[in-house]
C-alpha positions as a Python dict, from the first residue, in 0.01 Angstrom:
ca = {
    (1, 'X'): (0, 0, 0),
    (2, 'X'): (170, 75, 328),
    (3, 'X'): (483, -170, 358),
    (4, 'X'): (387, -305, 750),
    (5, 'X'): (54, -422, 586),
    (6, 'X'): (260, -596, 240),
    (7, 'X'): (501, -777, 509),
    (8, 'X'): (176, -894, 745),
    (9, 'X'): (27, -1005, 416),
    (10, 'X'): (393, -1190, 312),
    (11, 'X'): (375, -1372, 656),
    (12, 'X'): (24, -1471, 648),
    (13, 'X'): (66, -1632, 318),
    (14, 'X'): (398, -1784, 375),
    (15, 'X'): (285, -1899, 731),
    (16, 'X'): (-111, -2046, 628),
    (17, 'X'): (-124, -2098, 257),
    (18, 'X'): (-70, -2395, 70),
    (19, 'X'): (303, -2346, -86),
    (20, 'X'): (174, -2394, -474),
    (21, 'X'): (-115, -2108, -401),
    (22, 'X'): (145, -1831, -252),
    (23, 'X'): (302, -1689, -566),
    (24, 'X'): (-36, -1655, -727),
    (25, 'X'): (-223, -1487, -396),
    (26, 'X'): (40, -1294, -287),
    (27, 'X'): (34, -1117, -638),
    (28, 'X'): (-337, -1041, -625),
    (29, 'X'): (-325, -921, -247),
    (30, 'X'): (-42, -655, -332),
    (31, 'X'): (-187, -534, -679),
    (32, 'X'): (-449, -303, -628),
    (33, 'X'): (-688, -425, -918),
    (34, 'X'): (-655, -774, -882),
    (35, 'X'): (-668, -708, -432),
    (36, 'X'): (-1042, -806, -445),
    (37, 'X'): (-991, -1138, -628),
    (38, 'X'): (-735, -1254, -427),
    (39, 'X'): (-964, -1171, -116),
    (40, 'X'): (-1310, -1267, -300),
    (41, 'X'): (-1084, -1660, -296),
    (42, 'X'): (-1176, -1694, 108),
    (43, 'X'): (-1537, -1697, 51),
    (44, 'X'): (-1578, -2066, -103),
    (45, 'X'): (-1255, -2174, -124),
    (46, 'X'): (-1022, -2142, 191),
    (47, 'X'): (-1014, -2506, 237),
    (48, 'X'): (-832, -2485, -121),
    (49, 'X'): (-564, -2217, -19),
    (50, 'X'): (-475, -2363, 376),
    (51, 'X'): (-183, -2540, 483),
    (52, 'X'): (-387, -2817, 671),
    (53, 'X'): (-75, -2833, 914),
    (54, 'X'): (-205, -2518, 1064),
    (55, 'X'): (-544, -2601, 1112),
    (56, 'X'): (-682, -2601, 1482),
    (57, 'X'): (-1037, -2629, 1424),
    (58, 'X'): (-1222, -2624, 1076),
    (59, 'X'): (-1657, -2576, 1153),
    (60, 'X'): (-1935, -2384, 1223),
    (61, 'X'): (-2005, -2354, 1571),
    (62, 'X'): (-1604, -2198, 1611),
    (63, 'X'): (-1766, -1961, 1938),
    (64, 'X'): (-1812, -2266, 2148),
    (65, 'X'): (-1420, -2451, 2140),
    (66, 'X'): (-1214, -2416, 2459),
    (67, 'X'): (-935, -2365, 2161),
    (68, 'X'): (-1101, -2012, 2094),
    (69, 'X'): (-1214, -1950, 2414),
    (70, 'X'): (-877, -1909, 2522),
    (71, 'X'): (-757, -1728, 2246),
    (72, 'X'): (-984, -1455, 2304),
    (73, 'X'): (-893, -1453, 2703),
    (74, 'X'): (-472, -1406, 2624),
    (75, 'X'): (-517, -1222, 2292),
    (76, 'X'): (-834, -1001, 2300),
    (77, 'X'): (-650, -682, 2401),
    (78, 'X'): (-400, -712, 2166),
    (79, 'X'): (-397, -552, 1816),
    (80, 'X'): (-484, -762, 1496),
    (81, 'X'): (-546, -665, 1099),
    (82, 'X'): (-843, -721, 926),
    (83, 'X'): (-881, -810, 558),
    (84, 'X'): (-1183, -870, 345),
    (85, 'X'): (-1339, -819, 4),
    (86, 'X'): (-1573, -554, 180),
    (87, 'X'): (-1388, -238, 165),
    (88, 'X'): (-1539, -90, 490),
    (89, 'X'): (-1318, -403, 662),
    (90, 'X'): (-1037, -390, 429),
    (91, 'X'): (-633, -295, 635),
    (92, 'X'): (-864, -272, 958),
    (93, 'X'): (-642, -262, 1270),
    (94, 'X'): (-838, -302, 1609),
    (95, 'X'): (-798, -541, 1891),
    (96, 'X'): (-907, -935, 1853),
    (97, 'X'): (-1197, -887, 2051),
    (98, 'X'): (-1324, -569, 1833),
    (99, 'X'): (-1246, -757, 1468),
    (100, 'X'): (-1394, -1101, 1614),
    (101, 'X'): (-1760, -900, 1652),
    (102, 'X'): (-1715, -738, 1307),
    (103, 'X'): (-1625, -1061, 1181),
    (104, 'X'): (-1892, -1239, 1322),
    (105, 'X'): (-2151, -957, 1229),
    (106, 'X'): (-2029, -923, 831),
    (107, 'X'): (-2198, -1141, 554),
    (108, 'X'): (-1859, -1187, 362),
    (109, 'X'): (-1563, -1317, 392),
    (110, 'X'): (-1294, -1262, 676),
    (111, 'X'): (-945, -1286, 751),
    (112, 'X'): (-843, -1174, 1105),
    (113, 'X'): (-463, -1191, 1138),
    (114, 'X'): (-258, -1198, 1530),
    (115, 'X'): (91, -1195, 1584),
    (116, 'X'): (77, -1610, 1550),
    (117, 'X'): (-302, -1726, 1453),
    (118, 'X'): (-495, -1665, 1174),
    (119, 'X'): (-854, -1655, 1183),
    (120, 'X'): (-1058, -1672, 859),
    (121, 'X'): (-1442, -1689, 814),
    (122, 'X'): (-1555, -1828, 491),
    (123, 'X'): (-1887, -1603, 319),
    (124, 'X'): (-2217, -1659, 470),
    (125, 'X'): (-2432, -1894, 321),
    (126, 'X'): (-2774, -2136, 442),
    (127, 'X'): (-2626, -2371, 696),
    (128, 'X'): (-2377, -2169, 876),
    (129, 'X'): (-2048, -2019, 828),
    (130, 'X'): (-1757, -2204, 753),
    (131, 'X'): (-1457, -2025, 1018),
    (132, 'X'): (-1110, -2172, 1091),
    (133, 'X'): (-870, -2113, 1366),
    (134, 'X'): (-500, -2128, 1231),
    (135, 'X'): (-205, -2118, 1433),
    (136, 'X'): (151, -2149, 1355),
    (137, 'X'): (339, -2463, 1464),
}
């Protein structure tokens, strides 16, 4: 695993996760067997791993708050990292505005990391998808 990616993934979890669920994630994220269950964790559970500090906005309907809205107007040019249990998303770079339409368009789970936000989208299911907007404070 390149080391740029291991570091992003060492502040993402230090920065968003819930301090008793680091050690355990941040072993399965860097081990390439166990990658998938760490990642295969954000499609029912992310409520379980977040620091609820962070949380901006917790929902469905995540396309429609000003909050977003104006992420996506400072930040959509700028680079961000995409990580996922689907391998065709997995260590994605691209800007915020190309991962947020991959994001939106995929069927599993999501985690879109900027320079200081988070965005994760929970696995599709009937009702809607479960997406939250992290930032750090």
């Amino acid at each position: 695993m390149d080391e740029s990616l291991k570091k992003l993934q060492e502040d993402f979890v230090s920065s968003y996760i819930r301090k008793e669920k680091r050690e355990r994630l941040l072993f399965e994220l860097n081990n390439e067997k166990r990658r998938y269950s760490g990642l295969d964790r954000f499609c029912h559970h992310t409520k379980e791993l977040l620091d609820e500090r962070k949380i901006l906005y917790a929902g469905t309907r995540l396309e429609k708050e000003k909050v977003y809205l104006g992420l996506l107007k400072n930040e959509g040019k700028k680079s961000c990292i995409l990580l996922s249990p689907d391998p065709y998303l997995d260590c994605k770079e691209m800007t915020l505005e190309e991962a947020v339409n991959e994001m939106f368009l995929c069927n599993d789970a999501c985690i879109l990391i900027g320079n200081d936000f988070a965005l994760i989208q929970e696995e599709a299911m009937k009702g809607g998808t479960d997406r939250y907007l992290l930032k750090r404070k």
